[in-house]
C-alpha positions in Angstrom: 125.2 173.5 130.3 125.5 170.7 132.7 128.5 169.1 133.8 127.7 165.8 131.9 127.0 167.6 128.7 129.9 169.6 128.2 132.3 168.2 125.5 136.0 166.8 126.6 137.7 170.0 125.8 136.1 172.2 127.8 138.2 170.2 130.7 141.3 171.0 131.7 143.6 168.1 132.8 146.0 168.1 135.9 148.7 168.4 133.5 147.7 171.0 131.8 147.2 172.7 134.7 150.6 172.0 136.3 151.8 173.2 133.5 150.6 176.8 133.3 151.7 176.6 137.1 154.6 179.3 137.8 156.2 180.4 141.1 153.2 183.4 141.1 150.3 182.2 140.0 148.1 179.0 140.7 146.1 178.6 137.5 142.8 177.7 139.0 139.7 180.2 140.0 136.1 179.2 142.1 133.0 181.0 140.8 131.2 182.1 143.8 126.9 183.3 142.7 123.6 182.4 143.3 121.9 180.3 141.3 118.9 182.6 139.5 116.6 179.3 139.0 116.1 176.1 140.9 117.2 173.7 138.0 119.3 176.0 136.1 121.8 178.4 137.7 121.8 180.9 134.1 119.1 180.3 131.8 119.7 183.2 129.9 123.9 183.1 130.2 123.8 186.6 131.8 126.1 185.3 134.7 128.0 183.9 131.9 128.8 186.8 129.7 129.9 188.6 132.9 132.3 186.2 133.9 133.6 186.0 130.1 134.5 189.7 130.8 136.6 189.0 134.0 137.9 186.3 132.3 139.6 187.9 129.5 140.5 190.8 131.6 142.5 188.3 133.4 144.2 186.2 131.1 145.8 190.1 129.9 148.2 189.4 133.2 151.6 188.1 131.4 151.5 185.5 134.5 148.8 183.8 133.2 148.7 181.3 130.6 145.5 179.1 131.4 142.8 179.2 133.8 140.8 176.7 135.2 137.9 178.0 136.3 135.3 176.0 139.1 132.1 176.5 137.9 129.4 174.3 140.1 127.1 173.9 137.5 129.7 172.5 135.0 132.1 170.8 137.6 130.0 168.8 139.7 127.5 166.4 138.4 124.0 167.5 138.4 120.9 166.2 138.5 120.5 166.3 134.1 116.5 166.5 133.9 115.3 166.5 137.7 111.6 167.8 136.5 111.2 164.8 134.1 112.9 162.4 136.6 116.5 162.1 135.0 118.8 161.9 137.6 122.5 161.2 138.8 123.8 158.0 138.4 125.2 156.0 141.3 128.6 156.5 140.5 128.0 160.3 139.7 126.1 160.7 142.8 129.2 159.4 144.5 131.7 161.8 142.7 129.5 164.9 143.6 129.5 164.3 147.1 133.7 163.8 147.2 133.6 167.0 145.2 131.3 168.8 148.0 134.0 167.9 150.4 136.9 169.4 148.4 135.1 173.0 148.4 136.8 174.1 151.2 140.3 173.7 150.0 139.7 175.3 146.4 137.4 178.5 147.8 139.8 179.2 150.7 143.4 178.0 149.4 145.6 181.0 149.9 146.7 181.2 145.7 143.6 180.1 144.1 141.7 183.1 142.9 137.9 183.6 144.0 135.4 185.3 141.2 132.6 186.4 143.7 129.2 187.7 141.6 127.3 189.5 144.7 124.3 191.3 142.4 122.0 189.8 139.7 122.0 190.6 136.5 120.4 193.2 134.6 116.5 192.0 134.2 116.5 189.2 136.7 114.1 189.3 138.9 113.2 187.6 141.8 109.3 187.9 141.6 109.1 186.3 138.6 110.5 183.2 139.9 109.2 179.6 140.2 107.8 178.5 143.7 110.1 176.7 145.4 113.3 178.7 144.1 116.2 180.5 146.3 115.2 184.5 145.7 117.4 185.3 148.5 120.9 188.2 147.5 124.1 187.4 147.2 124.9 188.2 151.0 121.9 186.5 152.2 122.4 182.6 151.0 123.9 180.2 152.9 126.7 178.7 150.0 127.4 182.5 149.1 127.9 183.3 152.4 130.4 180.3 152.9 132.1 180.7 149.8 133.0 184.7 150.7 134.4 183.7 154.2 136.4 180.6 152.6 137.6 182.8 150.0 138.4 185.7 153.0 140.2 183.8 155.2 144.2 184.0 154.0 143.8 185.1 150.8 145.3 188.2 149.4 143.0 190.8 149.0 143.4 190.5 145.0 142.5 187.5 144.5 138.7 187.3 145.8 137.1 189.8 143.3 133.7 190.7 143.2 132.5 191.3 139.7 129.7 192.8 141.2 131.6 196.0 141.0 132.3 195.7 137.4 131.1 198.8 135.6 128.9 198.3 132.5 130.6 198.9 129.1 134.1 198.8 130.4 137.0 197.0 128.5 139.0 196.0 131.5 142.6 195.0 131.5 144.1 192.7 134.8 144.6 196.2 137.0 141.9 198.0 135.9 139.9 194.4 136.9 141.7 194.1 140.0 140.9 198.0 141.2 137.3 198.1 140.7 136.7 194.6 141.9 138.4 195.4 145.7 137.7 199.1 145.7 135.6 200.0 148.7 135.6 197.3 150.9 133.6 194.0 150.5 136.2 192.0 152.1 135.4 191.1 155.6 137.9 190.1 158.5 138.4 186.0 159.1 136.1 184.5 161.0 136.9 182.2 163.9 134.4 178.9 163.3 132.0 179.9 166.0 131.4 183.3 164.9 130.5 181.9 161.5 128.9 179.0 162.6 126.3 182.1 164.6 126.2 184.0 161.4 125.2 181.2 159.1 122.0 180.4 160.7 120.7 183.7 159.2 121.1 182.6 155.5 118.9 180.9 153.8 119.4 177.7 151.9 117.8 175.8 149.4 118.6 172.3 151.2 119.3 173.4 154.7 118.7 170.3 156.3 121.9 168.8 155.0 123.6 171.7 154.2 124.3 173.8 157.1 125.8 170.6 158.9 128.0 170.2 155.9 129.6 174.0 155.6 130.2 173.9 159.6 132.5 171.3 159.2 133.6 172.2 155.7 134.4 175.8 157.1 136.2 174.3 160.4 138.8 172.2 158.3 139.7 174.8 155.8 140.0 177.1 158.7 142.8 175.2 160.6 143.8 174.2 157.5 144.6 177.4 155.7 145.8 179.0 159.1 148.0 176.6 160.5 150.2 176.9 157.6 150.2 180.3 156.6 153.2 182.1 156.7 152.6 185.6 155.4 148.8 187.2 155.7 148.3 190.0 153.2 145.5 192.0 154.2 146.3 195.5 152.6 144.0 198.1 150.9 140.7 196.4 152.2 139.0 199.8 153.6 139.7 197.8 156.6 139.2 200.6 160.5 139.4 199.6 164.0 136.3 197.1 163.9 138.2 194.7 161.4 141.6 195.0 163.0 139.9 194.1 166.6 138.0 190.8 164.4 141.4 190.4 163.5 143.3 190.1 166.8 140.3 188.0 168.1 141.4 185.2 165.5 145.1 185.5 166.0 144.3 185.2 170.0 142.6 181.9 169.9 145.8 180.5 168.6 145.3 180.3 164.8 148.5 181.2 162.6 151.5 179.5 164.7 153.9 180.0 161.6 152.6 183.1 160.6 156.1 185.5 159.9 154.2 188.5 158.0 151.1 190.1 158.1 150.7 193.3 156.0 147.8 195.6 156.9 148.6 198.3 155.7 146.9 201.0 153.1 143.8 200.9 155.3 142.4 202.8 157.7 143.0 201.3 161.3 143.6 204.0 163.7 144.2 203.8 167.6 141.9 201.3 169.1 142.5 198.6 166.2 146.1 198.9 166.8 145.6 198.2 170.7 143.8 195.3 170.1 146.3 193.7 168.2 149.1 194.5 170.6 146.7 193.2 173.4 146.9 190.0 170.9 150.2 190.0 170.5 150.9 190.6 174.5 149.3 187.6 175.3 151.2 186.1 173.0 149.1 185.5 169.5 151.0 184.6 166.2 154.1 183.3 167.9 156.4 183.3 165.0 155.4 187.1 163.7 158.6 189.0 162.9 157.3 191.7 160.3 153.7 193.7 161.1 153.2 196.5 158.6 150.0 198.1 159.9 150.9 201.6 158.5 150.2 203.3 162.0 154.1 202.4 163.5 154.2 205.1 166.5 150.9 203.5 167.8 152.6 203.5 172.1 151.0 199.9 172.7 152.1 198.6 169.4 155.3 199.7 169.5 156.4 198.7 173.0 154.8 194.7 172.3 156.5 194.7 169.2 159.5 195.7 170.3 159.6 193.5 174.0 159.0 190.4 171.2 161.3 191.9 168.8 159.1 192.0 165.7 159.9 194.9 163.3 156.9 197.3 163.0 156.9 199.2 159.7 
């Protein structure tokens, strides 16, 4: 149910939150979906039963205590009866909008984890829909689309799962989870705020007016945010080639990641011309503070010789 309808306890407090806090785990997840109806997000709770699934998969992980999970529908303020005229209130119209403008930060935060559902579930469909109601996939909507590049942007690859790779009657435990959900790529390359800025006026939005203005600037802050304080980038096992290293060395070129010390990229499957694009990157002198590259492809000649003229250790 809505956010103004849900009892007390189904809030978790700051404190409680600081408290399941440990030195390797940030308690909190986003739910990333497509709403299946204009008023209602779930109508039937298939989205939620799903998430249930993940959910107690994840909570198997001795790390984790408590989760607080971001759910728009039940964290934000909605609109409680739009088609009879019920409305937010002033004061809760005010509190969604400061919420719209913390998005950024909890999608692309490097340890909060994201909970991406890219496919509908079994027996939606979108012909059947009211007029007037987003039909559009996963990969097609504008707040999906935004919410997956957030969420890809210095995350580690674990913790932005889609549970649209969950298999049907499986009993998952955290790995098992954590396999399936970032088996076989999914995970695209950061994107500098232009190239998504190009990309996002191809998705389709429910409110695009006031939207697409909104994630542009949204995307812009978390980007120098998030970058301009990493310090290690874990990129490993993505199915990543030579197309997503070269995306890659484009965003360290334009100056992003001035602290960054690590960047693991290995376990994927960049080859030759991936590897020369990052040491063109790195020649011109892209992540100035990089002393460790793992790439998994050491005797690359370009890579080597950059690496070793700047004196950072290639594994």
């Amino acid at each position: 149910t809505h956010r103004q309808a849900l009892p007390k306890e189904a809030f978790l407090s700051f404190a409680d939150l600081v408290e399941a806090t440990t030195e390797y785990d940030l308690p909190v997840a986003a739910l990333s979906y497509p709403w299946l109806t204009k008023d209602h997000p779930d109508p039937r709770g298939a989205n939620l039963a799903r998430v249930a699934r993940a959910l107690k998969a994840l909570l198997t992980a001795n790390s984790i205590t408590r989760l607080g999970v971001f759910w728009d529908f039940g964290s934000l303020h909605q609109h409680p009866d739009p088609a009879n005229g019920v409305m937010r209130t002033e004061e809760q119209n005010a509190l969604f909008k400061q919420g719209l403008g913390c998005l950024g930060t909890l999608y692309s935060h490097q340890h909060t984890r994201v909970l991406r559902l890219t496919s509908f579930p079994d027996g939606h469909k979108a012909e059947d829909q009211a007029e007037g109601t987003n039909v559009a996939k996963y990969f097609d909507r504008g707040w999906c689309y935004t919410e997956q590049s957030w969420a890809g942007l210095t995350k580690a690859g674990y913790l932005s799962l889609d549970l649209g790779k969950m298999r049907d009657g499986k009993e998952y435990s955290f790995d098992g989870l954590r396999l399936d959900c970032t088996q076989t790529g999914g995970r695209r390359p950061p994107l500098l705020p232009s190239a998504f800025a190009a990309e996002l006026e191809t998705k389709s939005f429910t409110n695009g007016k006031d939207d697409k203005p909104l994630v542009k600037r949204l995307y812009e802050a978390a980007f120098e945010e998030q970058f301009g304080k990493a310090t290690v980038l874990s990129y490993a096992l993505l199915g990543w080639g030579d197309a997503e290293a070269a995306q890659l060395a484009e965003v360290l070129a334009s100056g992003a990641a001035p602290r960054l010390e690590t960047l693991y990229l290995n376990r994927n499957k960049i080859g030759d011309e991936g590897c020369k694009a990052l040491a063109a990157a790195l020649k011109e002198g892209a992540a100035p503070s990089l002393k460790t590259l793992n790439v998994g492809n050491e005797k690359q000649p370009e890579l080597m010789a950059v690496c070793e003229e700047r004196g950072i250790d290639l594994e």
